[in-house]
C-alpha positions in Angstrom: 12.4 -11.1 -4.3 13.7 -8.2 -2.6 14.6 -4.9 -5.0 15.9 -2.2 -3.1 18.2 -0.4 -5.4 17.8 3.3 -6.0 17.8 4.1 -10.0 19.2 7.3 -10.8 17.3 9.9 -12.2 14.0 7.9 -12.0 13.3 7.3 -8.4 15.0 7.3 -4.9 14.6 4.2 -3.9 12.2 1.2 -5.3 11.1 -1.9 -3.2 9.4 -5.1 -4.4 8.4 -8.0 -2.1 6.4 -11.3 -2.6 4.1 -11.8 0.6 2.2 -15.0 1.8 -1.8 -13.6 2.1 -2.0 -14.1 5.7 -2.0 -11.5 8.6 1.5 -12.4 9.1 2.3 -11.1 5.6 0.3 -8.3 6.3 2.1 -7.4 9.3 5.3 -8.4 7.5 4.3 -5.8 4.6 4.1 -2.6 7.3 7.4 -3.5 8.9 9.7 -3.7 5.8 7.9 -0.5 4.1 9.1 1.4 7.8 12.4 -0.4 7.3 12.6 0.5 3.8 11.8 4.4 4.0 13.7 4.8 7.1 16.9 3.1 5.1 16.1 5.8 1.7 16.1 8.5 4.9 12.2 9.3 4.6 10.6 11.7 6.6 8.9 10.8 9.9 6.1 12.2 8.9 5.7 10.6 5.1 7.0 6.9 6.6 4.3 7.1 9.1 1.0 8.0 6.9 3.1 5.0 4.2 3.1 2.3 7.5 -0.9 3.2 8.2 -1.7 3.2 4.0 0.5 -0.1 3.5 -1.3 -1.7 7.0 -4.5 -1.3 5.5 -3.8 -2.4 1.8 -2.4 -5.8 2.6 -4.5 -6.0 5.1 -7.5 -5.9 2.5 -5.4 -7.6 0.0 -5.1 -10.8 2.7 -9.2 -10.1 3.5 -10.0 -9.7 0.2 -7.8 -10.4 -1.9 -6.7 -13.7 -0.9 -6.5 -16.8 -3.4 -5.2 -20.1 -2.0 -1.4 -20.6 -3.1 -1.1 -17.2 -4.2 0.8 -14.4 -2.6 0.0 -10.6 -2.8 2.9 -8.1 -3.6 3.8 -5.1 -1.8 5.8 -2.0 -4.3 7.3 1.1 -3.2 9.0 3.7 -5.4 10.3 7.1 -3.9 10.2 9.3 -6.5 13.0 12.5 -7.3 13.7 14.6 -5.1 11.8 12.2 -2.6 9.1 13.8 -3.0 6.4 11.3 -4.1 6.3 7.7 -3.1 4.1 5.0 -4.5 2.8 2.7 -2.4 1.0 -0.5 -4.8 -0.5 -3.7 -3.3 -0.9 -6.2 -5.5 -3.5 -9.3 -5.4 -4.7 -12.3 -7.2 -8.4 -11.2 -6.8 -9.4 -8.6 -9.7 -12.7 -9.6 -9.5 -13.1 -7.7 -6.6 -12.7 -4.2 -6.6 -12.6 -2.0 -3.7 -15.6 -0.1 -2.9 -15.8 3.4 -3.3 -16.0 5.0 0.5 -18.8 5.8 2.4 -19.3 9.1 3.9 -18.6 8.9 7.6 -22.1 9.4 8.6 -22.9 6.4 6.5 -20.7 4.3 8.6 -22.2 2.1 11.3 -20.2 3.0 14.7 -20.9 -0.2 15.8 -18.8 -1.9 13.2 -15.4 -3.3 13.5 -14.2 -2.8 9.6 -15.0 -0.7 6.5 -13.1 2.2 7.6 -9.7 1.0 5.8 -10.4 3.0 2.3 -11.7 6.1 4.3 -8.0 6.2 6.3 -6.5 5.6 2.9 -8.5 8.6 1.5 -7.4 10.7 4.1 -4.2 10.1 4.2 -3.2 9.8 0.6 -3.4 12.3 -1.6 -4.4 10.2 -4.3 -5.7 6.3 -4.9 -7.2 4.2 -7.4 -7.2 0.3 -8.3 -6.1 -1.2 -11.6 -6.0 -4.3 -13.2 -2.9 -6.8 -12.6 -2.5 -9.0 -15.3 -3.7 -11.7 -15.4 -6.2 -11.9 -13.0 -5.9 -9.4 -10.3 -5.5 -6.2 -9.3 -3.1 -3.4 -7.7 -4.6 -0.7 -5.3 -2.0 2.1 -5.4 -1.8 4.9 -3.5 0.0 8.2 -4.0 1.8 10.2 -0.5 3.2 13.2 -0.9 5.7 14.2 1.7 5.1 17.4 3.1 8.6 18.2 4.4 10.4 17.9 0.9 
């Protein structure tokens, strides 16, 4: 279920791809966002904050989102004048919402995870979760490209 066709006047270029929820599909999520913004001719600099915030989306979408049998779904919509892109991950888990981030001096430096939200803070200028009928949820994060 691959939709890369531009539509005029609303966005650049849009993107929509079913993913198995395994690190595989994670890593398969990064890749085809890269190939995607490179094809819409993205800047280097907005395709490579979208590879780091898409990583770590599925990522927690296969972690922690994960039902058995059911896929997660990676979205990406360039907005005009690319400009603005979209980046949604999509999961069959909306019981569990992501966690608001800790401050980095609340972080153990010891530990090997809970710094995916604080990356996606940073480099995103915006994120939230919502709910994705019927029973989970889409993290969505907002990049605006600099270079536009």
């Amino acid at each position: 279920m691959n939709h890369a066709t531009p539509h005029v006047g609303t966005s650049v270029g849009t993107f929509t791809q079913l993913l198995s929820s395994t690190r595989r599909g994670a890593r398969l999520a990064r890749l085809l966002a890269v190939t995607e913004l490179r094809s819409w001719g993205a800047s280097q600099d907005l395709t490579d904050r979208a590879a780091l915030v898409v990583a770590e989306l599925a990522a927690n979408a296969v972690l922690h989102g994960r039902v058995p049998g059911r896929c997660f779904r990676l979205n990406l919509v360039l907005g005009p004048a690319a400009g603005r892109l979209r980046v949604e991950v999509s999961d069959a888990r909306g019981d569990l919402n992501p966690l608001p981030c800790p401050t980095a001096t609340a972080l153990d430096p010891l530990s090997t995870g809970g710094r995916g939200l604080t990356l996606v803070t940073a480099l995103a200028d915006h994120w939230d979760c919502v709910p994705y009928p019927p029973t989970g949820k889409t993290v969505r994060a907002d990049l605006l490209d600099t270079t536009a």
